[in-house]
C-alpha positions in Angstrom: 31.6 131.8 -64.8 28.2 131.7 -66.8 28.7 128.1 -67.3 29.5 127.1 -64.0 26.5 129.0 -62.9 24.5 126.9 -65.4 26.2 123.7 -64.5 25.1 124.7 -60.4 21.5 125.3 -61.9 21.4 121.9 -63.9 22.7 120.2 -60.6 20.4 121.5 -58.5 17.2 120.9 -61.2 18.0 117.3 -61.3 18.4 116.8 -57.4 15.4 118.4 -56.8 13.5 116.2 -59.6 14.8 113.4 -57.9 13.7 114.6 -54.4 10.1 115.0 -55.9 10.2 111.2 -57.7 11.4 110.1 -54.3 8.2 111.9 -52.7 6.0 110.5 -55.1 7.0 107.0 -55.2 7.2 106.7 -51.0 4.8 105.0 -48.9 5.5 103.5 -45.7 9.0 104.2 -44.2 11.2 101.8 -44.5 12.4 100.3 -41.2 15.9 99.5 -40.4 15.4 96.4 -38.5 13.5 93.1 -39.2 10.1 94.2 -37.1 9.2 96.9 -35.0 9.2 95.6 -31.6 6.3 97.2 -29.2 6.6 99.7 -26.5 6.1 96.3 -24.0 8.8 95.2 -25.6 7.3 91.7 -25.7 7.7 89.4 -29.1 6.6 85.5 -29.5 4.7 83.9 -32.5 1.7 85.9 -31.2 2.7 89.4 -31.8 3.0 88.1 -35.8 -0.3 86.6 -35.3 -3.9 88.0 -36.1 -6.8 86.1 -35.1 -9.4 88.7 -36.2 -11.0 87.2 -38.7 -11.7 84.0 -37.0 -15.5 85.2 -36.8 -15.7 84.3 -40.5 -15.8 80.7 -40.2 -19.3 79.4 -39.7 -20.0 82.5 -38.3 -23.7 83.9 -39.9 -23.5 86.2 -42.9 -24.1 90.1 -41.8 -27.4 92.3 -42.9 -25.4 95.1 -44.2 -21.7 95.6 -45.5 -19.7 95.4 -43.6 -15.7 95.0 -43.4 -13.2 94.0 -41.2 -9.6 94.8 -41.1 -6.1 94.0 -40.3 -4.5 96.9 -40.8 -1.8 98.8 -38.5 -4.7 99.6 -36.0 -5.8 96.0 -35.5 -2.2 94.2 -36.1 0.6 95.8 -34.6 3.1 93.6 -36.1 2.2 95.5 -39.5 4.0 98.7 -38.4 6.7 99.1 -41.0 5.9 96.0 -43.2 3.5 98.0 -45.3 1.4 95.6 -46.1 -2.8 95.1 -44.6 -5.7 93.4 -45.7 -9.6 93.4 -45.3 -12.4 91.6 -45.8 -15.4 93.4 -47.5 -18.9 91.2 -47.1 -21.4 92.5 -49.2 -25.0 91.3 -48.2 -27.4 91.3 -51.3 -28.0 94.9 -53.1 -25.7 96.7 -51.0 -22.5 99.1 -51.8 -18.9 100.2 -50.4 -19.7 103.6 -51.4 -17.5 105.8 -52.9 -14.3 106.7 -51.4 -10.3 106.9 -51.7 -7.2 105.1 -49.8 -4.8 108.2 -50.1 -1.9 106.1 -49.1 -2.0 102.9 -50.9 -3.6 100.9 -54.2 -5.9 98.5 -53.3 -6.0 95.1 -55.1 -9.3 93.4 -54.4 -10.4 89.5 -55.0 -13.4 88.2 -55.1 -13.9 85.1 -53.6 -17.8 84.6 -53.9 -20.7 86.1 -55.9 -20.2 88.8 -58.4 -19.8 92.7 -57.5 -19.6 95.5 -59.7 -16.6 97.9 -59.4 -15.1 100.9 -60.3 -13.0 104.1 -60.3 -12.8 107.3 -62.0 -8.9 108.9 -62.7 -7.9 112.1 -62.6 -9.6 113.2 -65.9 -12.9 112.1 -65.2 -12.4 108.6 -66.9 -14.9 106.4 -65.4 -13.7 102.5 -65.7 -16.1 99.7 -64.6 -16.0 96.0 -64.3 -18.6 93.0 -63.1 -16.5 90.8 -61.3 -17.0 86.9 -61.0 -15.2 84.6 -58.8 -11.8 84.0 -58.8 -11.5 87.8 -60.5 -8.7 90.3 -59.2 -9.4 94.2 -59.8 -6.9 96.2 -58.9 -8.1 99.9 -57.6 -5.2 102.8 -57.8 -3.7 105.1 -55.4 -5.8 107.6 -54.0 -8.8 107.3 -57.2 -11.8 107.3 -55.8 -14.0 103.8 -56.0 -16.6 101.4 -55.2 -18.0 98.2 -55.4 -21.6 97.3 -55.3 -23.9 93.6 -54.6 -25.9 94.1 -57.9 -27.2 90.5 -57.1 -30.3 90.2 -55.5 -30.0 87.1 -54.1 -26.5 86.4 -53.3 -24.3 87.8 -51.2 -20.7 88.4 -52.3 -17.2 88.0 -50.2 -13.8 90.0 -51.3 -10.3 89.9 -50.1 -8.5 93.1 -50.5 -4.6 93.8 -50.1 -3.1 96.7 -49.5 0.3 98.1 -50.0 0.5 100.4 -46.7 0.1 99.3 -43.2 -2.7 102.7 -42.6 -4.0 102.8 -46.0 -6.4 105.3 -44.8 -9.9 105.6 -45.8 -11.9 108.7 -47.0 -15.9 107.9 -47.3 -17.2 110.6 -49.9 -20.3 110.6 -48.5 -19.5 111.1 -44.9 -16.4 114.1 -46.0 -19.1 115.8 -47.9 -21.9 115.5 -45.6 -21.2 114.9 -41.9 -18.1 116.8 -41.6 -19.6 120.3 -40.8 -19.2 121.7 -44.4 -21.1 124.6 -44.7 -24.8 123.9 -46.3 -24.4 126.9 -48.9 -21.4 125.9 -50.0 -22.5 122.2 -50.9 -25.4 123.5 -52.3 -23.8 125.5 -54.4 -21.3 123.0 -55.6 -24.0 120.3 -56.2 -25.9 123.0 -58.3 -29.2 122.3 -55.3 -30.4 124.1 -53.0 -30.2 124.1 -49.1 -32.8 121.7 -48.6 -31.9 118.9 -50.6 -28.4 119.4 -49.0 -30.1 118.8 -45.6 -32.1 116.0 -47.0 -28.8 114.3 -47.4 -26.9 115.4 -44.3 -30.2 113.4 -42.0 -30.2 110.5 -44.6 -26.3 110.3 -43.7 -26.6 111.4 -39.8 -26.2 108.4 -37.5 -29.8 106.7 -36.1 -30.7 106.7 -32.6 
């Protein structure tokens, strides 16, 4: 009887491990068709096609970073294919500040000027990189990262690919400091005081 019960225990261990593998390993659910077809119910060649970033060719370089998407929100025709990119255009000196994609890794290319990247693990490891053309950098699951225009002259261009349709995006700056969190408790997190924790909220609040 004692061994049965032990054999029941073993069973049970092992499916649960494998439940949590499973849960750890998912991202986007799989579909059980070829596409997911819209509510309209209407599919040609256009439904698979994105013109979005049209505006890139000849159009004139922007004044701040900016990026553009084609993820689920933007493309449709991405719901279940778990894939999505963007385009990050990074004016001279500026930064994609610091922030996660909780459901997917991001694998970035750079396809002019240089940026500097980076991410930090879960043990504090900080690992950098100055990309150059032609360079891929590959930014894990849910770390949190950035990339900065170091270049004062040049702007820089990046292709990044996701594996998720809704990668998701959590800015650090604007979950820390726009969200409502209570001053006190930033400041006493950030080792600061009040002040300085309001000095950052207005730097961060949006202009008129």
């Amino acid at each position: 009887m004692a061994s049965r019960t032990s054999t029941l225990k073993f069973f049970s261990l092992l499916i649960s491990s494998f439940a949590i593998v499973q849960m750890a390993m998912a991202g986007d659910p799989d579909i059980l068709t070829d596409f997911v077809v819209p509510p309209n119910g209407t599919v040609d060649g256009n439904f698979f096609t994105y013109t979005g970033f049209r505006v890139l060719v000849g159009g004139a370089p922007p004044t701040a970073f900016k990026v553009l998407k084609a993820s689920l929100a933007e493309f449709p025709a991405l719901n279940g294919q778990s894939v999505s990119y963007a385009v990050l255009q990074f004016p001279s000196g500026t930064t994609n500040p610091p922030h996660t994609h909780p459901r997917s890794a991001e694998l970035l290319f750079l396809v002019q000027g240089s940026l500097q990247v980076g991410f930090v693990d879960t043990k504090n490891n900080l690992f950098t990189q100055t990309l150059q053309v032609g360079d891929l950098f590959v930014f894990p699951k849910g770390l949190v990262h950035f990339q900065y225009n170091a270049d004062s002259k040049k702007p820089a261009l990046a292709i990044s690919a996701f594996g998720s349709a809704n990668a998701g995006l959590v800015s650090i700056p604007s979950t820390l400091f726009t969200t409502g969190i209570d001053d006190n408790v930033l400041a006493i997190s950030f080792k600061t005081d009040v002040a300085t924790i309001q000095k950052l909220k207005a730097g961060l609040a949006p202009k008129p």
